[in-house]
KOLKE-923635 format. One record per residue (C-alpha): residue in one letter; x, y, z. Coordinates in Angstrom, 1 decimal. Example, Ala and Ser with C-alpha at 12.3 -4.5 7.8 and 13.67 -1.06 7.14 Angstrom:
2
R   kemi        u        v        w
R      a     12.3     -4.5      7.8
R      s     13.7     -1.1      7.1
END
This chain:
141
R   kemi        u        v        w
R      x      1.7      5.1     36.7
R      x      3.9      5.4     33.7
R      x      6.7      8.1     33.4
R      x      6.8      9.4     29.8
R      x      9.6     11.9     28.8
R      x      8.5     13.8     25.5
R      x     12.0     15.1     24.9
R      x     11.9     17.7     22.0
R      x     12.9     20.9     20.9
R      x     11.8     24.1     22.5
R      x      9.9     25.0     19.4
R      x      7.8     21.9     20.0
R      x      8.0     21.7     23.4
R      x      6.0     24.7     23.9
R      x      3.2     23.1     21.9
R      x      2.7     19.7     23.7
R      x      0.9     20.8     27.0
R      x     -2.4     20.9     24.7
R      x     -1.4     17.7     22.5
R      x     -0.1     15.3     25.9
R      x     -3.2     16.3     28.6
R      x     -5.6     14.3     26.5
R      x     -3.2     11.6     26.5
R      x     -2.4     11.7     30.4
R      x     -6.2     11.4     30.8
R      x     -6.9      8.5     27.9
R      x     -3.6      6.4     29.3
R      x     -2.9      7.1     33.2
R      x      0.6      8.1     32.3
R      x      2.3     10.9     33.9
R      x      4.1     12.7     30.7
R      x      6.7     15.4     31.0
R      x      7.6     17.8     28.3
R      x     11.6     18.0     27.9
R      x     12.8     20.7     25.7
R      x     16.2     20.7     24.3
R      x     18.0     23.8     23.3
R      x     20.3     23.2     20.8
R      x     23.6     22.7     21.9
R      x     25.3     22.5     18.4
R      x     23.7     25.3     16.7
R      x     22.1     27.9     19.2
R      x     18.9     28.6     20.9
R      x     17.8     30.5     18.5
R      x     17.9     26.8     16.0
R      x     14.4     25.1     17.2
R      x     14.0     22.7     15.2
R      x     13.8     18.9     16.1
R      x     15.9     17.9     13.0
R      x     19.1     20.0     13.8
R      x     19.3     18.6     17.7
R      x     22.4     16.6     18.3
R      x     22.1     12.9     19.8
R      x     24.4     14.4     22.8
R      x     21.7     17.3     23.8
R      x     19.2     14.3     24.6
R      x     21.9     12.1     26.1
R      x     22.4     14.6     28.6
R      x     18.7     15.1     29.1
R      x     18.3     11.4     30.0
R      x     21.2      9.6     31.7
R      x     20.2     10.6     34.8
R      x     16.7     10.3     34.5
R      x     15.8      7.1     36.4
R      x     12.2      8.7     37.1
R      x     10.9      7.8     32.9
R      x      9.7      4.5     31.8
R      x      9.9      5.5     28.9
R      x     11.2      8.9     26.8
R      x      9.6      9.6     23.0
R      x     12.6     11.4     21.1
R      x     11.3     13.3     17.3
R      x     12.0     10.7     14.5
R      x     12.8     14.2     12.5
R      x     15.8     14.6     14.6
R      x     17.7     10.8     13.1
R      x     18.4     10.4      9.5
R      x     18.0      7.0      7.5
R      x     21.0      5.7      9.9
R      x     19.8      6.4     12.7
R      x     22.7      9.3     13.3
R      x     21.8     12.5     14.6
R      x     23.5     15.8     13.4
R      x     26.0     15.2     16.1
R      x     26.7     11.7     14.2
R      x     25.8      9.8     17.6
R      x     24.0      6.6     16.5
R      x     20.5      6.0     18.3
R      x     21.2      2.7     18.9
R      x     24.7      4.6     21.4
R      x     21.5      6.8     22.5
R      x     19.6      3.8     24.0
R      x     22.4      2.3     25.2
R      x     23.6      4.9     27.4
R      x     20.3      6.3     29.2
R      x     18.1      4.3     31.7
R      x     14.9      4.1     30.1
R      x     13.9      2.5     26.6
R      x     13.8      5.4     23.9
R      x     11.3      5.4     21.2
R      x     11.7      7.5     18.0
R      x      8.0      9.0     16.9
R      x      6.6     11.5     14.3
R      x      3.6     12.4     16.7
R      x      4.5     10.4     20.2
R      x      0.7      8.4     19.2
R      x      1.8      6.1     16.8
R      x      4.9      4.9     19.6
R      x      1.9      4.9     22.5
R      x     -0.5      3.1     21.1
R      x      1.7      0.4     19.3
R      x      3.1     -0.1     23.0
R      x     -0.1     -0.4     24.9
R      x      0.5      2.4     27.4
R      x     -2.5      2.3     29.0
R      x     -1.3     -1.3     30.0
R      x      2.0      0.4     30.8
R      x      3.2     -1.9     28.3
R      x      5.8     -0.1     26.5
R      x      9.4     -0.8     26.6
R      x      8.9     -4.1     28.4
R      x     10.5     -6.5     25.4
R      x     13.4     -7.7     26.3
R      x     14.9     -7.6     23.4
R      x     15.4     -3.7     22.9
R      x     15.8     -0.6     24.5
R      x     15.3      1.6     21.4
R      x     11.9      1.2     19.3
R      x     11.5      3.1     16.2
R      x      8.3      4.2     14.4
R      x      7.2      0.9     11.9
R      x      5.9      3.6      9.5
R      x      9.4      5.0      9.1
R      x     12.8      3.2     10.3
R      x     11.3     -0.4     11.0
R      x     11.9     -1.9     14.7
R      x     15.2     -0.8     16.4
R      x     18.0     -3.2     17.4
R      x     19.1     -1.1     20.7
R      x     20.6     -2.9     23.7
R      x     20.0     -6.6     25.3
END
């Protein structure tokens, strides 16, 4: 079974339960909701955009346990820099899974094939970006 981390903010993260158990059931996946509290701005600042590259660092370095972690495209600019000015690409380099950047976590699943447990299998890159938005990511060999 595939280990998806859904890392978000706590806005978000209190909405996914009812968007990721039709998913778990359509893909065999095991998904777990990470919500972020902003570590840059406050808890009381929810939103995906304003969450600094270093909150979800710290979420996933140790996290050996995800094939895989979706990360909100919202919270990257055109760059690729979060608010913290950490580049995604430094992101994917430093956590143990591949990290994909979505705008709803289907797009990323179903381009990867997760009910073949497919995603984050080429070998060419740790970090996937939406092909609607930022193109494909160049992340780590």
């Amino acid at each position: 079974m595939v280990g998806v981390g859904v890392v978000t903010g706590t806005a978000m993260g209190a909405l996914m339960p009812q968007v990721l158990e039709p998913l778990a059931a359509a893909t065999w996946a095991r998904f777990e909701i990470v919500a972020l509290e902003n570590s840059l701005f406050g808890s009381s600042v929810t939103t995906a955009g304003l969450l600094p590259g270093d909150a979800f660092r710290r979420a996933l370095e140790h996290r050996a346990d995800l094939d895989l972690a979706l990360l909100p495209a919202e919270a990257v600019n055109d760059d690729l820099l979060f608010m913290d000015d950490l580049h995604m690409e430094k992101l994917a380099a430093q956590v143990p899974m591949p990290v994909s950047l979505s705008y709803d976590f289907v797009d990323v699943l179903t381009e990867c094939g997760m009910r073949n447990g497919d995603c984050g299998s080429d070998a060419h890159s740790a970090l996937r970006t939406p092909h609607s938005a930022l193109g494909e990511g160049g992340g780590r060999e």
